[in-house]
C-alpha positions as CSV (number, residue, x, y, z in Angstrom):
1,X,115.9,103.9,132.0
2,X,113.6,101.4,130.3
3,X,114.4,98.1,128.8
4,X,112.6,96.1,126.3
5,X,112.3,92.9,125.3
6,X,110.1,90.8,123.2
7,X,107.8,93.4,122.6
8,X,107.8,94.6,126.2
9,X,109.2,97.1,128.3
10,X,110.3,97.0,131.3
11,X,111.1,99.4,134.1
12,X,114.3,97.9,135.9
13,X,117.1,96.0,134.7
14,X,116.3,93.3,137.6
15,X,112.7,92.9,136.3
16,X,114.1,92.1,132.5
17,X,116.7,89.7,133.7
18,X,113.7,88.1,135.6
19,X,111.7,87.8,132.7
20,X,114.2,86.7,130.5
21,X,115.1,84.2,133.2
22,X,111.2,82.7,133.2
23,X,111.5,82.2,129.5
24,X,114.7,80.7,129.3
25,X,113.7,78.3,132.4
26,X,110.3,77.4,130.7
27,X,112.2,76.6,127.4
28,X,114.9,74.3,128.8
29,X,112.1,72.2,130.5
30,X,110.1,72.3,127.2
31,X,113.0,71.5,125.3
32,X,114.2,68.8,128.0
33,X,110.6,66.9,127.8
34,X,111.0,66.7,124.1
35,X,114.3,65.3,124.1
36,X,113.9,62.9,126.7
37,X,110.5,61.7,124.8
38,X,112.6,61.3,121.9
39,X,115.1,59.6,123.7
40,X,112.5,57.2,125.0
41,X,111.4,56.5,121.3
42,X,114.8,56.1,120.0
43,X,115.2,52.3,121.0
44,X,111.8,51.6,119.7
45,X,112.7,53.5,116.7
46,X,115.6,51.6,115.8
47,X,114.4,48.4,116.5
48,X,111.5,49.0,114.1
49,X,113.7,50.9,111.3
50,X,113.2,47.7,109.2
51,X,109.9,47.6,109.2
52,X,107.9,49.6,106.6
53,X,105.6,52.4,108.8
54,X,102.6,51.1,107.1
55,X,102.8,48.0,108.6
56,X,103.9,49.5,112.5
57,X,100.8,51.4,113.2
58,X,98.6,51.0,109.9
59,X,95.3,52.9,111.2
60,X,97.2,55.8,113.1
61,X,99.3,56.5,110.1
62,X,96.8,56.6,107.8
63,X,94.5,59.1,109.1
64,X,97.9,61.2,110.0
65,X,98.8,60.6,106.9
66,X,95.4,61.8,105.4
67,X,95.4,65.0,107.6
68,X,99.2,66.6,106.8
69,X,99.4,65.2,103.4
70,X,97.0,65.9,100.1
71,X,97.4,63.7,97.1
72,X,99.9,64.7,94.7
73,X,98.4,66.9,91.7
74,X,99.0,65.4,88.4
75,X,101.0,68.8,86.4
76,X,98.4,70.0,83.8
77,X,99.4,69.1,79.8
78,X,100.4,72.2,78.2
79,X,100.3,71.7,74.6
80,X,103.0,73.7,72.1
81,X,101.5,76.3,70.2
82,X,100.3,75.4,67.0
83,X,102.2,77.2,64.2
84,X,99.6,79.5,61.8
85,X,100.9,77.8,58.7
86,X,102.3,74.3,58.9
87,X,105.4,75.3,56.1
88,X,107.6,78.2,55.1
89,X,105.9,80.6,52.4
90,X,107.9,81.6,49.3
91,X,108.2,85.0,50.6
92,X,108.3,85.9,53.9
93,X,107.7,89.0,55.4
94,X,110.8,90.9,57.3
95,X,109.2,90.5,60.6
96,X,111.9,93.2,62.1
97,X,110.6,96.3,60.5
98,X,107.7,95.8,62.8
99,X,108.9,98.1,65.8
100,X,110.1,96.6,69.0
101,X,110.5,92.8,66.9
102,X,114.4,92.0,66.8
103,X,115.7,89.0,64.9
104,X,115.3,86.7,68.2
105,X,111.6,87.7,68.3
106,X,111.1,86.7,64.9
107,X,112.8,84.0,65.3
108,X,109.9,82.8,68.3
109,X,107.2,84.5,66.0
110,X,108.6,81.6,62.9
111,X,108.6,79.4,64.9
112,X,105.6,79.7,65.6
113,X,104.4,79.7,62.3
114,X,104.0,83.2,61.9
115,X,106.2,84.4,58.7
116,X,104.0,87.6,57.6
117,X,102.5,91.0,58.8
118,X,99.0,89.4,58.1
119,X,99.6,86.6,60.3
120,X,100.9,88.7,63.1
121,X,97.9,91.2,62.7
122,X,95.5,87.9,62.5
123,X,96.6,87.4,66.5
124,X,95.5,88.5,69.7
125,X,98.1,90.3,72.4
126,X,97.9,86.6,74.4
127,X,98.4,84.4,71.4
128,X,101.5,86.4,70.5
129,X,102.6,85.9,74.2
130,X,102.2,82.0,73.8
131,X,104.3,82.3,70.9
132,X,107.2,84.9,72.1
133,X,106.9,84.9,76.1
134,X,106.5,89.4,75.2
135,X,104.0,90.1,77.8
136,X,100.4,91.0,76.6
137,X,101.2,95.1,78.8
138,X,104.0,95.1,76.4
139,X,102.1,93.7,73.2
140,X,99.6,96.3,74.1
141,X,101.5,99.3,74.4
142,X,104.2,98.8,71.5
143,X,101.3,98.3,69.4
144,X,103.0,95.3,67.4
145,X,99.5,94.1,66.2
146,X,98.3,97.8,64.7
147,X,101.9,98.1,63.1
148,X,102.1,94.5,61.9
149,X,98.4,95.3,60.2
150,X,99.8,98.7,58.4
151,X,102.2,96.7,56.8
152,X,100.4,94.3,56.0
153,X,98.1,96.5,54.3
154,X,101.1,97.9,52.6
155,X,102.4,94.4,51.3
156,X,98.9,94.3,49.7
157,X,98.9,97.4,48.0
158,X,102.1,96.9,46.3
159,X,101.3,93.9,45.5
């Protein structure tokens, strides 16, 4: 019977417990050096805990400093959509008979400034997903902007 470990196999159960003994000896010692370095640092650390680390090793810190660390990114202004028409027509269009537009879509979509068909049909698929969050794959394949432009066409001929 074979035995594996770590990725290896190996033939006898005296050969695994060997190699398993190797890496468990090899990572005590490691583990042992690093405490005891630590150990060693500990009095200096405390001693020092009031003083800033800039001022402790200035030139060693900075270039460390330098090398882990890139300068924080300011976050990039991200304007609110601006609404199609700044007030409220007399009549507004029923946004919801557009298909796959429900009352909290046309809620985003007035919001937005968008109150009729012509407006809607006046967008692109990524305008409309600034306004609502719909994603353009959606926009696109419900085909709000085609049906928001046939009745829009409607509202004009009856009117």
């Amino acid at each position: 019977m074979a035995w594996q470990w770590q990725g290896k196999i190996y033939e006898t159960r005296a050969a695994l417990d060997e190699a398993k003994r190797r890496y468990y000896e090899a990572t005590t010692a490691q583990y042992r050096a690093q405490h005891l370095v630590k150990s060693r640092q500990g009095d200096r650390v405390r001693r020092e805990a009031a003083v800033p680390a800039r001022r402790r090793h200035p030139a060693a810190l900075d270039t460390a400093m330098r090398k882990q660390v890139a300068p924080p990114q300011p976050a990039p202004k991200v304007a609110p959509p601006q609404p199609a028409v700044a007030t409220k027509p007399e009549k507004p269009d029923d946004l919801t008979r557009i298909r796959g537009i429900g009352g909290g879509m046309q809620y985003r979509l007035n919001r937005g400034g968008v109150w009729t068909f012509a407006q809607l049909a006046r967008l692109t698929p990524e305008e409309v997903y600034e306004l609502t969050g719909i994603k353009v794959e959606w926009v696109i394949q419900g085909q709000l902007i085609e049906h928001a432009k046939e009745l829009a066409q409607e509202a004009e001929s009856s009117d």
